[in-house]
LOTIDO-250187 format. One record per residue (C-alpha): residue in one letter; x, y, z. Coordinates in pm, 1 decimal, always signed. Example, Ala and Ser with C-alpha at 12.3 -4.5 7.8 and 13.67 -1.06 7.14 Angstrom:
<recs>
<rec><seke>a</seke><x>+1230.0</x><y>-450.0</y><z>+780.0</z></rec>
<rec><seke>s</seke><x>+1367.0</x><y>-106.0</y><z>+714.0</z></rec>
</recs>
This chain:
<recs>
<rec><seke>x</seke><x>+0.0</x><y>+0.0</y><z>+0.0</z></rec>
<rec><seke>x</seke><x>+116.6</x><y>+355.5</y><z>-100.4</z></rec>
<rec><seke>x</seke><x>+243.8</x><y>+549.9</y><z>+235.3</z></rec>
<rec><seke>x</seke><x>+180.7</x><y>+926.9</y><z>+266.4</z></rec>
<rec><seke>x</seke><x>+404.9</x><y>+1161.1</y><z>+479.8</z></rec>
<rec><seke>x</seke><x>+248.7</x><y>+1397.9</y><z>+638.2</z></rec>
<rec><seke>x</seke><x>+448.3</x><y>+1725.7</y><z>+708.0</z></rec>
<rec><seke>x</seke><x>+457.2</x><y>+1836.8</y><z>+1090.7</z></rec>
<rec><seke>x</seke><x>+219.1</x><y>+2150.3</y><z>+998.3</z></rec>
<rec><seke>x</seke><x>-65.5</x><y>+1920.4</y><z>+894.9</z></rec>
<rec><seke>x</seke><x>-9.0</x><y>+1642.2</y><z>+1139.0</z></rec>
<rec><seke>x</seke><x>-265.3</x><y>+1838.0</y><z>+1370.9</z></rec>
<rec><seke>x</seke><x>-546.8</x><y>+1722.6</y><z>+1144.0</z></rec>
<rec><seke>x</seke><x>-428.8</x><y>+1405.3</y><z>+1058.5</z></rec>
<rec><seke>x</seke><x>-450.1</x><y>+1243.8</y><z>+1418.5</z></rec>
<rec><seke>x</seke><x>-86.4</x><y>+1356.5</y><z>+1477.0</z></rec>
<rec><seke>x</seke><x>+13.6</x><y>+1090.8</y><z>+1256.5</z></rec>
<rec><seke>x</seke><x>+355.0</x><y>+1131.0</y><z>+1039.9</z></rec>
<rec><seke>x</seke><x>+235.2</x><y>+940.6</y><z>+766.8</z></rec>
<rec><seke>x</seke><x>-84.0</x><y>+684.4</y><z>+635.8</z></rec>
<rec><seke>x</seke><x>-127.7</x><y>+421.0</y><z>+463.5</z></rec>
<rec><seke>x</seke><x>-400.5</x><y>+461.0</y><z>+191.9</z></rec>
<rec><seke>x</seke><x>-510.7</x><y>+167.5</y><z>-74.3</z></rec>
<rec><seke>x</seke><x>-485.1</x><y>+368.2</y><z>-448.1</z></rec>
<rec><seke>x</seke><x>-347.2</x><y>+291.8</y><z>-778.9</z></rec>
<rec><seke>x</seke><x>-292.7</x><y>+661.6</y><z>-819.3</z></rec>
<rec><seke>x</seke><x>-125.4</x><y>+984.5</y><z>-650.6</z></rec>
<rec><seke>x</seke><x>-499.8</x><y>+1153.0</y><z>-642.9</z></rec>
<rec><seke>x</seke><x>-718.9</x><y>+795.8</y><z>-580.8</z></rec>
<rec><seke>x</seke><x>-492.6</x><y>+851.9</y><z>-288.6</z></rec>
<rec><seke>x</seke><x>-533.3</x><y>+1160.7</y><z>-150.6</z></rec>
<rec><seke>x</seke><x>-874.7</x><y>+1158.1</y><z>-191.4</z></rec>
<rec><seke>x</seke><x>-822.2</x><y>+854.0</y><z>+44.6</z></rec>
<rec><seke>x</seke><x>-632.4</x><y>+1060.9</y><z>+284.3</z></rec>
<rec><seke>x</seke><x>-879.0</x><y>+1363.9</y><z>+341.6</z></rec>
<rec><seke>x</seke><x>-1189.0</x><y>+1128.3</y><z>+337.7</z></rec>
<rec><seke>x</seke><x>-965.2</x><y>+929.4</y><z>+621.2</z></rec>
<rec><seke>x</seke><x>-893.6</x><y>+1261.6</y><z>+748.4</z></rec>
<rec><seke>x</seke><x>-1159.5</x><y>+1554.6</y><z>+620.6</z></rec>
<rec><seke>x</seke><x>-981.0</x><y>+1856.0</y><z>+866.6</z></rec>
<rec><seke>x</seke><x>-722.2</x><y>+1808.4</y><z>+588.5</z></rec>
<rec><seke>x</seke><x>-910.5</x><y>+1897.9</y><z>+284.1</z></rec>
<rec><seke>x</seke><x>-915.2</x><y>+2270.5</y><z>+327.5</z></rec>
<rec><seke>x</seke><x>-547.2</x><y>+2269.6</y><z>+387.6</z></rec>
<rec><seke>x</seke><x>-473.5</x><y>+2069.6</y><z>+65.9</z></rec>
<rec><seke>x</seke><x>-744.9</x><y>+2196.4</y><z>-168.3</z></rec>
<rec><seke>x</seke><x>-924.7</x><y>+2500.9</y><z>-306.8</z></rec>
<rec><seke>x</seke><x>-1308.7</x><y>+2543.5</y><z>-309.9</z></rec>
<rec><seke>x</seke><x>-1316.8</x><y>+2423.5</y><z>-639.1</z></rec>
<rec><seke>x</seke><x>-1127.3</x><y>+2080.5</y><z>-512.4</z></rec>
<rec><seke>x</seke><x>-803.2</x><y>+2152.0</y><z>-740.3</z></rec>
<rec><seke>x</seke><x>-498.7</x><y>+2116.2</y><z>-506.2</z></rec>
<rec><seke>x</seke><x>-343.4</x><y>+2409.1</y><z>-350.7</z></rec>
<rec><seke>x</seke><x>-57.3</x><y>+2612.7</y><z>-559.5</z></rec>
<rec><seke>x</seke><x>+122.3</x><y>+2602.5</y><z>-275.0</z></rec>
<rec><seke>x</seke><x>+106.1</x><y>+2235.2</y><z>-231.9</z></rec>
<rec><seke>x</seke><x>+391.4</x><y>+2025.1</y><z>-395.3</z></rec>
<rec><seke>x</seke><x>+313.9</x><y>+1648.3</y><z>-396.2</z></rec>
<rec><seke>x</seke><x>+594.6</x><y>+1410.1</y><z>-420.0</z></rec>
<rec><seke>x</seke><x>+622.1</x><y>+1061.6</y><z>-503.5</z></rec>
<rec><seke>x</seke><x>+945.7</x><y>+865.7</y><z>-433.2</z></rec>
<rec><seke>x</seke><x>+1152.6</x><y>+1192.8</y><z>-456.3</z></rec>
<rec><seke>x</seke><x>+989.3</x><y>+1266.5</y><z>-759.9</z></rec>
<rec><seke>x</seke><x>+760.0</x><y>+1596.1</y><z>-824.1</z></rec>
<rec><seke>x</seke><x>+429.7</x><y>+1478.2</y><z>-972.0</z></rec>
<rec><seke>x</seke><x>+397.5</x><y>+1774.5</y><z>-1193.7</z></rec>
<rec><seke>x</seke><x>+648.4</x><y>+1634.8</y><z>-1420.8</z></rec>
<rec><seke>x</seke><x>+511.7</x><y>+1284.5</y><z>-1406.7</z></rec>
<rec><seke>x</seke><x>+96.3</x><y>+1274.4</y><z>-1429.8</z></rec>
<rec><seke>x</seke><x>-14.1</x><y>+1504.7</y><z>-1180.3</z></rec>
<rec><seke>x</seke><x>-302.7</x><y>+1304.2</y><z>-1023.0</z></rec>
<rec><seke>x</seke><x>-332.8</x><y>+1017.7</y><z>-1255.7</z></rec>
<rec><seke>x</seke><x>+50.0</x><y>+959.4</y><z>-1178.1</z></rec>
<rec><seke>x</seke><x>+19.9</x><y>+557.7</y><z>-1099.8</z></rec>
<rec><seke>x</seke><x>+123.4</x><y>+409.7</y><z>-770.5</z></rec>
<rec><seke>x</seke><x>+277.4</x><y>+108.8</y><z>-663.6</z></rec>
<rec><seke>x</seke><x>+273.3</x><y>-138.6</y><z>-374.6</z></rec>
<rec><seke>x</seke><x>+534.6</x><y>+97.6</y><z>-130.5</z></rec>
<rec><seke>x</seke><x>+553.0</x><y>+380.8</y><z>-294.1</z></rec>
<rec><seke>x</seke><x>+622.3</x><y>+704.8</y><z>-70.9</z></rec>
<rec><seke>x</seke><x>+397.9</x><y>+1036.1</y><z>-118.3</z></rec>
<rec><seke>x</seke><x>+567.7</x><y>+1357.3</y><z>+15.5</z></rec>
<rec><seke>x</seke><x>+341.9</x><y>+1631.6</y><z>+68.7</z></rec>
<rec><seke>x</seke><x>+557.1</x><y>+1952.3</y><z>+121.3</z></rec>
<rec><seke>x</seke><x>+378.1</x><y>+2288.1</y><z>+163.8</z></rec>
<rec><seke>x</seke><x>+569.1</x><y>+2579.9</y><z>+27.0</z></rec>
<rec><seke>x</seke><x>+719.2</x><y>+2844.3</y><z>+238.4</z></rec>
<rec><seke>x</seke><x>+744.0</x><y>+3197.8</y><z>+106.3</z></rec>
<rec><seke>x</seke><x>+894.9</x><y>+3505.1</y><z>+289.4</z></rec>
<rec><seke>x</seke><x>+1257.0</x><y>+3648.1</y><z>+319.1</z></rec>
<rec><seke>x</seke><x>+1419.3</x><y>+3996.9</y><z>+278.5</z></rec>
</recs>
């Protein structure tokens, strides 16, 4: 089964857990897993009109899936899902 890492940020609404285990054959099959597992997540991770977040990069195995198939990117047995918010500021 696919694992997803949860960053420390978001762990609040995922039952302080660091990462889940969610049954999908793809990146979005499962994170639609994770915020019906975990619905306090869904307005961190997606807009009103349910398209992730800009600031939301999505990982899987070290990989960024905007260069592979976004949502329809296909998962295997222990493959790794990073979700790792943005961070803006500076000088």
């Amino acid at each position: 089964m696919p694992q997803i890492q949860i960053p420390s940020p978001l762990r609040q609404y995922s039952g302080k857990q660091a990462s889940v285990e969610v049954p999908a054959k793809t990146v979005g099959e499962a994170l639609d897993g994770l915020v019906s597992q975990h619905p306090e997540l869904k307005r961190h991770l997606y807009t009103d009109e349910g398209k992730l977040r800009a600031f939301v990069n999505v990982y899987v195995n070290d990989e960024d899936m905007r260069y592979l198939q976004k949502e329809a990117t296909k998962l295997q047995d222990g493959d790794t899902i990073s979700i790792v918010p943005s961070i803006a500021g500076g000088y």
